[in-house]
KOLLUM-252195 format. One record per atom (N, C-alpha, C): x negated, y, z negated. Coordinates in steps of 0.001 Angstrom, whole numbers, plus 500000, padded with zeros to 6 digits. Layout:
REM KOLLUM-252195
XYZ/...
END
This chain:
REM KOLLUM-252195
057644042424155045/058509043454155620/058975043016156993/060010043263156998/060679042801158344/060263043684159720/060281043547160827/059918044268161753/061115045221162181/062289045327161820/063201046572161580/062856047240160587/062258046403159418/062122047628158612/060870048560158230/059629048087159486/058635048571159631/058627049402160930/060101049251162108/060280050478163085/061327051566161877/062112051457160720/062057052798160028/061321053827159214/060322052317159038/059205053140158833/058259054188159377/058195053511161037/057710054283161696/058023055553162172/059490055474162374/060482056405162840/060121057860161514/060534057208160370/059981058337159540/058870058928159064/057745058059159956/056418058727159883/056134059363161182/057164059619161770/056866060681163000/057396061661161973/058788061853161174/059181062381161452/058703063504160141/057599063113159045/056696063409158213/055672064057158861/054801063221160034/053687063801160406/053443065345159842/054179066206160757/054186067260161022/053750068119159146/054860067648158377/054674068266157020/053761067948156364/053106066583156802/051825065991156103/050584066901156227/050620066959157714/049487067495158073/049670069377157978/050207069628157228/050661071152157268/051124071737158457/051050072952158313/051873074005159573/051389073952161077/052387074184161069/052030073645162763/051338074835163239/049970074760164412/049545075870165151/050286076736166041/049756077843166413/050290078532167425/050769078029168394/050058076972169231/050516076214170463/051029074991170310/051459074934168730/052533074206169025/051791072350168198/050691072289168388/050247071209168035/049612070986166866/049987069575166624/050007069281164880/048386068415165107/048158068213163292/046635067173163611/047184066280163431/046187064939163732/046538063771163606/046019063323162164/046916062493161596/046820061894160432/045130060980160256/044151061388159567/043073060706159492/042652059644158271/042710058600159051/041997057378158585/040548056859158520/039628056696157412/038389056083157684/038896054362157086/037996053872157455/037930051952156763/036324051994156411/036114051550155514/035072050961155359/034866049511154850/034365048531156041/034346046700155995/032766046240155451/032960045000154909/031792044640154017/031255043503155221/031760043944156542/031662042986157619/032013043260158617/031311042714159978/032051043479161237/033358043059161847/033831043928162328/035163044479162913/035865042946163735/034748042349164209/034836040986165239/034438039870163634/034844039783163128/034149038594162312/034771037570161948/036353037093162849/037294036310163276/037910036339161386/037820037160160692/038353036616158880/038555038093157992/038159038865157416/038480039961156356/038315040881157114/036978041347157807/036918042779158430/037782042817159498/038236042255160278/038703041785161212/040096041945160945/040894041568160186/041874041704159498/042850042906159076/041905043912158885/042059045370158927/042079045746159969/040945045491160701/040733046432162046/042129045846163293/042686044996163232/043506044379164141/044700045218162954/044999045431161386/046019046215161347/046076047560162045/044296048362161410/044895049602161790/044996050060163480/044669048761164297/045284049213166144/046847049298165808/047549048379165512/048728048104164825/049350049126164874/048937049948163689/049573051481162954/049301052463163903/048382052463165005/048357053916165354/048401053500166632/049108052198167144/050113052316168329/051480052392167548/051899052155166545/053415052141166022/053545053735165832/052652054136165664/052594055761165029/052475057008166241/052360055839167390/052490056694168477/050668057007169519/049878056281168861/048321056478169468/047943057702168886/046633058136169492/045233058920168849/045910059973168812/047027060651169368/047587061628169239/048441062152167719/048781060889167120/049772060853165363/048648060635164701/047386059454165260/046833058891164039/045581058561164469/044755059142164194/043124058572164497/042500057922163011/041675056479163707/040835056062162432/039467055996163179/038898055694162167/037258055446162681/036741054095161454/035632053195162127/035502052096161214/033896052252160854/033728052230159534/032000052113159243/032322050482158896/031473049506159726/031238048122159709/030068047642159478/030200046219158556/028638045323157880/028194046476156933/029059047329155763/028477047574154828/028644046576153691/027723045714153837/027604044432153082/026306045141151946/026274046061152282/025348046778150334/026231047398150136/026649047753148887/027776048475148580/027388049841147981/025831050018147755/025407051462147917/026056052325148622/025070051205150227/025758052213151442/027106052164151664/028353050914151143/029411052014151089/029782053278150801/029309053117149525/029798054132148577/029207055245149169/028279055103150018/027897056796150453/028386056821151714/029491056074152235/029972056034153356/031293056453153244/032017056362151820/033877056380151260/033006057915150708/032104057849149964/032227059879149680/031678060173150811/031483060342152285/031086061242153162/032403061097154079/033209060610154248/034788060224154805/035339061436153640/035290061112152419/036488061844151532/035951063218151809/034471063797151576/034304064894152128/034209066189153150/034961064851154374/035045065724155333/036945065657155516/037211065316154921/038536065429154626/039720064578155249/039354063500155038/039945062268155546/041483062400154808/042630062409155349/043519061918154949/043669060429154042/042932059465154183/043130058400153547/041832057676153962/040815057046152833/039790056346152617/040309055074152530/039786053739153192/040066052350152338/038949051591152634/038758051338151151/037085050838151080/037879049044151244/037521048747152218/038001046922152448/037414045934151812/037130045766150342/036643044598150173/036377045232148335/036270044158147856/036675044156146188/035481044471145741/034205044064146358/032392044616145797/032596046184145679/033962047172146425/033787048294146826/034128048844145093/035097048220144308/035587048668142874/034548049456142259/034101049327142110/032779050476140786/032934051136141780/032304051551142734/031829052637143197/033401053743143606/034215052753144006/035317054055144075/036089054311142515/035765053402141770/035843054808140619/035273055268140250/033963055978140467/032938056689140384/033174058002141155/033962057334142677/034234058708143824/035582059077143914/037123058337143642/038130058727143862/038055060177143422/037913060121141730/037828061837140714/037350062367141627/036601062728142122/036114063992142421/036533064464143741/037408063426144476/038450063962145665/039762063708145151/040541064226144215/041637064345143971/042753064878145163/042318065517146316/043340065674147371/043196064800147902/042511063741148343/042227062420149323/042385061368148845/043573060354149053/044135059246148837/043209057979149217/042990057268148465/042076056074149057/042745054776148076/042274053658149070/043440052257148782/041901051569149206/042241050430148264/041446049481148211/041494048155147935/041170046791148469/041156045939148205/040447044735148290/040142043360147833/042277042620148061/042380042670145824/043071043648145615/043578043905144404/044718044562143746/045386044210142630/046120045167142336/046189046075141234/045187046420140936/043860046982140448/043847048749140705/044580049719140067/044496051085141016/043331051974139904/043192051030138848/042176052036137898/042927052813136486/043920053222137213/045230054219136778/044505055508137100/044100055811138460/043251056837139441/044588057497140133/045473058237139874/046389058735140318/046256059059141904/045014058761142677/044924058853144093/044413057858144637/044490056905143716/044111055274144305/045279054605144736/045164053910145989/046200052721145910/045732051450146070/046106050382145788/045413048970145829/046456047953146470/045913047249147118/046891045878147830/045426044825147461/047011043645147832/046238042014147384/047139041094148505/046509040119149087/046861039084149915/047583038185148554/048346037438148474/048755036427148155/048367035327148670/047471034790149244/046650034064150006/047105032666149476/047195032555148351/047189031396147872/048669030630148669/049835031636149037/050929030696149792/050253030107150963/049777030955151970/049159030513153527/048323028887152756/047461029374152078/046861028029151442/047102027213151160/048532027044150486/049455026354150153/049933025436151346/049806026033152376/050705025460153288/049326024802154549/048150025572154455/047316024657154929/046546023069154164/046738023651153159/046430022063151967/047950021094152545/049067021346152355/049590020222152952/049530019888154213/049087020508155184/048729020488156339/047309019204156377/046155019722155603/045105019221154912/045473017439154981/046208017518153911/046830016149153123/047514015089154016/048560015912154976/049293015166156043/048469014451157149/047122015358157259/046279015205158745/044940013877157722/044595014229156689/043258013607156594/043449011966156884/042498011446157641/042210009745157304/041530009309156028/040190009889155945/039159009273155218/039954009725153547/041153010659153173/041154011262151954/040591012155151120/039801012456151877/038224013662151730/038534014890152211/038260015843151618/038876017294151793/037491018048151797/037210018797152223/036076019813151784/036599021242151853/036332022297150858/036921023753150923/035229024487150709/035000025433151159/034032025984151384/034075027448150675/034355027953149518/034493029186149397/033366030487148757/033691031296149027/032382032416148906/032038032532147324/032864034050146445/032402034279145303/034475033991145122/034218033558143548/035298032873142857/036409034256142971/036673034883143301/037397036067143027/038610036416144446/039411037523143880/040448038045144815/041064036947145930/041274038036146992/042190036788147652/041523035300147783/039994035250147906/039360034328148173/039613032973147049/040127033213146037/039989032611145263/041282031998144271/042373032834145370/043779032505145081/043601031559146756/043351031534147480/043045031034148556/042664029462148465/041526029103147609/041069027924147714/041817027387146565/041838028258146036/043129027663144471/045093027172145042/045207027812146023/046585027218146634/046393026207147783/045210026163148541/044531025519149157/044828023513148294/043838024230147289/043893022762146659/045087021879146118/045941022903145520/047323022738145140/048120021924145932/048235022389147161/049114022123148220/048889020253148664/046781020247148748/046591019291148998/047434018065148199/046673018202147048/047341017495145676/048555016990145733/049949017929145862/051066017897146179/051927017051146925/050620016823148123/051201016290149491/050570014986149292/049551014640148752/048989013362149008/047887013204147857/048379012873146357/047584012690145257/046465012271145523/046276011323146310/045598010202146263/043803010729146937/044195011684147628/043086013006148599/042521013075147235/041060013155147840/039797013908147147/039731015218147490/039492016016146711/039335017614147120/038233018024146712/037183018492147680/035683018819147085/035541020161147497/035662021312146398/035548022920146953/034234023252145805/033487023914147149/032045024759146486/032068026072146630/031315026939146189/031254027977146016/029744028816146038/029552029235147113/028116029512147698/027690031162147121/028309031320146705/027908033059146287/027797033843146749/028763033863147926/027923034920149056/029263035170149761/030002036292150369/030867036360151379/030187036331152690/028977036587152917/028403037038154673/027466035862154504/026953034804153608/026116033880154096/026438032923154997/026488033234155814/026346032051156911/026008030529157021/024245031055156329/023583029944156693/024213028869155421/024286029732154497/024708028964153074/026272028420153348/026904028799153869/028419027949154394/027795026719155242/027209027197156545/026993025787156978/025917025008156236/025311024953154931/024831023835154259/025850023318153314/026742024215152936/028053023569151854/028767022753153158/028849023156154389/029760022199155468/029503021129155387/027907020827155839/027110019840155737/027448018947154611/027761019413153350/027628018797152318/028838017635152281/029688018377152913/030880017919152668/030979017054154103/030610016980154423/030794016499156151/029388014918156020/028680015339154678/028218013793154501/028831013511153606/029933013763152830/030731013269151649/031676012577152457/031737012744153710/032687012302153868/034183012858154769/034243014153154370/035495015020154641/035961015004156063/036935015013156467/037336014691157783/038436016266158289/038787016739156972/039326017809157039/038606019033156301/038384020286156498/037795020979156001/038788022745155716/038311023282154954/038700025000154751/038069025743153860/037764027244154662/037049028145154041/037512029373154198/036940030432153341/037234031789153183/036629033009153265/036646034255154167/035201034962154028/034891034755155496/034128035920155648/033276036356156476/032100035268157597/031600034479156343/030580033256156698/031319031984156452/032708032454156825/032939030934157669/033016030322158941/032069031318159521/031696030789160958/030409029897160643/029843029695159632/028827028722159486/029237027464159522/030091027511158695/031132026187158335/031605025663159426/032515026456160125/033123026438161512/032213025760162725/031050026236162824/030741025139163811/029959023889163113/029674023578161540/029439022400161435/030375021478161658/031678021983161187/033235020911161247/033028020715163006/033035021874163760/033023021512165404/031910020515165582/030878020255165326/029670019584165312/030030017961165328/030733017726163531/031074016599163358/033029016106163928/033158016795164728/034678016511164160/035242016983163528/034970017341162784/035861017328161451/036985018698161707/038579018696161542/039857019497161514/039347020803160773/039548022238161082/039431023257160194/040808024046159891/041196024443159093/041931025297158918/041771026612157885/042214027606158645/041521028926158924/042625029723157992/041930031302157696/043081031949157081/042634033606157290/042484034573157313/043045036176157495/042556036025158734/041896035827159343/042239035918161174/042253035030161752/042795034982163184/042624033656163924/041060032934163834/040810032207164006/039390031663164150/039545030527165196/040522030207165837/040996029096166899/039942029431168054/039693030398168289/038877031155169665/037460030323169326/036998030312168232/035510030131167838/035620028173167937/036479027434168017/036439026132167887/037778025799167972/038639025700169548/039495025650169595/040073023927169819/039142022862169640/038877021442169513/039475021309168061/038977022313166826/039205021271166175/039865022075165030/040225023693165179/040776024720164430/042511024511164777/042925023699163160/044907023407163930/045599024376163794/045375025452162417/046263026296162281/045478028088161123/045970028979161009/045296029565160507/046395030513159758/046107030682158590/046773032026157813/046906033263158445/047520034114158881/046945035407159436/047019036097158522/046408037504157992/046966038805157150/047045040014158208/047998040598157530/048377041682158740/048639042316157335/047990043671157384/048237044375156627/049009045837156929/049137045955158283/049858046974158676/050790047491158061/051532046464157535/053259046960157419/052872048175155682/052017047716154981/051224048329153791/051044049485153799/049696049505154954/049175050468155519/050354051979155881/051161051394156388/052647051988157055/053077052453155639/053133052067154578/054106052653153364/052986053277152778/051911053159152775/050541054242152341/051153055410152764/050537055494154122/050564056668154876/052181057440154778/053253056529154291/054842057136154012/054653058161152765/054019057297152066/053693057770150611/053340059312150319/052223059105151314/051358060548151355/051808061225151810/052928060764152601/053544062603153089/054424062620152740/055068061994151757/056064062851150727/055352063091149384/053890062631149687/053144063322148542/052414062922147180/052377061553147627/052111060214146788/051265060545147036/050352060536146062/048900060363146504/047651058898146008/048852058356145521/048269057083144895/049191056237143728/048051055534143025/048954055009141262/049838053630141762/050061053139142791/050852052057143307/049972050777143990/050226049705143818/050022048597144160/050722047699145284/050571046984146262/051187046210146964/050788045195147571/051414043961147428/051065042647148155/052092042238149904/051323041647150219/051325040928151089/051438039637151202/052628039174151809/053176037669151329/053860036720152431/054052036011152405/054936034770153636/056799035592153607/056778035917152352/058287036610152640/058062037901153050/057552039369153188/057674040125153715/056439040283155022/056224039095155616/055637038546156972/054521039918157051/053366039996155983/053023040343155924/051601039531156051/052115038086155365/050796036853155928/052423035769156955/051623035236157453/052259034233158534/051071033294159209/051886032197159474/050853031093160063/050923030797161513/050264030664161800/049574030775163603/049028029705163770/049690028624164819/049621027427165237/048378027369166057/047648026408166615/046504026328167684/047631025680168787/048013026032169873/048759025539170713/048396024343171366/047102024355171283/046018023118172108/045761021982171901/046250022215170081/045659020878169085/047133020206169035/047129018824169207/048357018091169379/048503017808167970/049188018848167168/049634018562165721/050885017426165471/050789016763165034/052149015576165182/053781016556164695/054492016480165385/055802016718164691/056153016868163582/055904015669162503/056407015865161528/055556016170160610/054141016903160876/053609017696160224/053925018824160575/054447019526161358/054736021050162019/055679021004160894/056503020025160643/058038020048160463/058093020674159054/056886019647158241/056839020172156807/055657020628156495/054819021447157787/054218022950157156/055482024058157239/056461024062158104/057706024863158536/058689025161156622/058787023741156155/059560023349155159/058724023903154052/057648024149154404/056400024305153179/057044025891152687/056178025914154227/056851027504154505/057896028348153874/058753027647154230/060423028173153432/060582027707152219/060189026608151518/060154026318150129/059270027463149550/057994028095149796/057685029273149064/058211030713148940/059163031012150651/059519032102150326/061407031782149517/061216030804149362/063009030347148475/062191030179147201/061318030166146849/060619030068145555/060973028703144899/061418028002145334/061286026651145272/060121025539145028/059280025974145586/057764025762145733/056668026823145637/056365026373144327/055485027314143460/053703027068144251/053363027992144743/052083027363145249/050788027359144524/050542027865143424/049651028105142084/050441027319140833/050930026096140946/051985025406140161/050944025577138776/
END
């Protein structure tokens, strides 16, 4: 979505508020539109939880601050019990909109959407709504950003050795290391590509032993996905070895050797949710997030002296996927 067409968005979610939230009081003042999140990780975790929480500041300065739109974040519900008793105690106190952040959250919100049929809740990274007439679901397309860090990958490696580090095989994570690899391939056949899969989104310790792994194989370039890729992250800082990053910056955590990173911004989404609901949607719809409606975009490390004519054709990468020219899941 373009950033004109996320200030008409905004413009018409002032101009909803008011009917969303019903009749206006005596003195004149309306409520504010309420948001809960619930992250399978904390709010700072430079990758998924993080990701959200940097949209929804986003939305409720576009929406005008705490005055249009208050959220609140339950963070590190990495049991998904205690989600689930965290998305029904939000829907029960009458949250305008629930979003359980992370795909472990599925069973349990169709277990809880039914029984709050006035309370809209979105969930992801899927496009997946149940057919829950008050569900909504979004998905990263991850696999373009990936796309464009694998040739990045391919252009930069010496040794030909790649290492990808990824959590559990699924959702964005897994369109991620799958365009990841693609891209490599693409750019430089001749690259080894070694991606593992540790089972875990928050293991830490288990990323930095898959780092390790790959960092005695050889790999000179590395990428991972998830929460516990700060494990990874400082083994690559350790040895050298190039990282490239994807739903939040991670440059801050290893700014030596982090060149470029995927961002997700899910705001502009978030923004047609909340449109939805106050003309009365209360769910049943799906939406992605992509390199063409700059909903994902790539974020340079300013520090790291990337050569020219790799900028040139991650840039070209870039525009070959949103011209569809370049298929990044070929």
């Amino acid at each position: 979505m373009s950033k004109l067409g996320r200030l008409f968005i905004v413009l018409t979610l002032l101009a909803l508020a008011a009917s969303a939230c019903g009749p206006a009081a005596d003195d004149g003042d309306d409520q504010p539109f309420r948001v809960a999140v619930v992250t399978p990780s904390a709010i700072n975790d430079l990758a998924f939880s993080q990701s959200i929480y940097d949209a929804m500041v986003i939305v409720q300065n576009h929406m005008g601050g705490e005055d249009a739109m208050e959220f609140v974040v339950s963070e590190s519900m990495f049991v998904v019990d205690d989600a689930g008793a965290a998305i029904r105690d939000y829907a029960s106190q009458g949250y305008d909109l629930v979003i359980a952040h992370g795909s472990q959250y599925g069973g349990v919100l169709q277990e809880i959407a039914p029984d709050f049929p006035d309370i809209s809740f979105a969930w992801g990274t899927t496009v997946d709504t149940f057919g829950i007439p008050n569900v909504f679901a979004y998905e990263a397309r991850s696999e373009e950003g990936g796309y464009v860090n694998g040739v990045i990958a391919a252009a930069l490696t010496e040794s030909n050795i790649v290492g990808v580090v990824g959590p559990i095989e699924t959702g964005d994570a897994k369109l991620y290391v799958d365009g990841f690899v693609a891209g490599v391939r693409a750019q430089n056949p001749a690259a080894q590509v070694n991606a593992n899969w540790i089972g875990s989104f928050s293991d830490v310790a288990l990323a930095s032993e898959a780092a390790q792994t790959h960092a005695g194989a050889g790999a000179d370039v590395m990428a991972g996905t998830a929460q516990m890729v700060v494990g990874a992250i400082g083994v690559a800082r350790d040895n050298g070895i190039l990282w490239l990053g994807t739903q939040a910056s991670q440059t801050s955590l290893a700014p030596e050797i982090v060149v470029a990173n995927q961002i997700y911004d899910w705001s502009g989404i978030i923004l047609e949710i909340i449109d939805l609901i106050g003309e009365g949607t209360m769910g049943g719809q799906s939406f992605e997030i992509t390199l063409d409606n700059e909903g994902l975009f790539m974020e340079y490390n300013p520090d790291f002296p990337l050569p020219a004519e790799v900028r040139t054709l991650a840039d070209e990468t870039v525009e070959g996927i949103i011209a569809g020219t370049i298929d990044p899941l070929p």
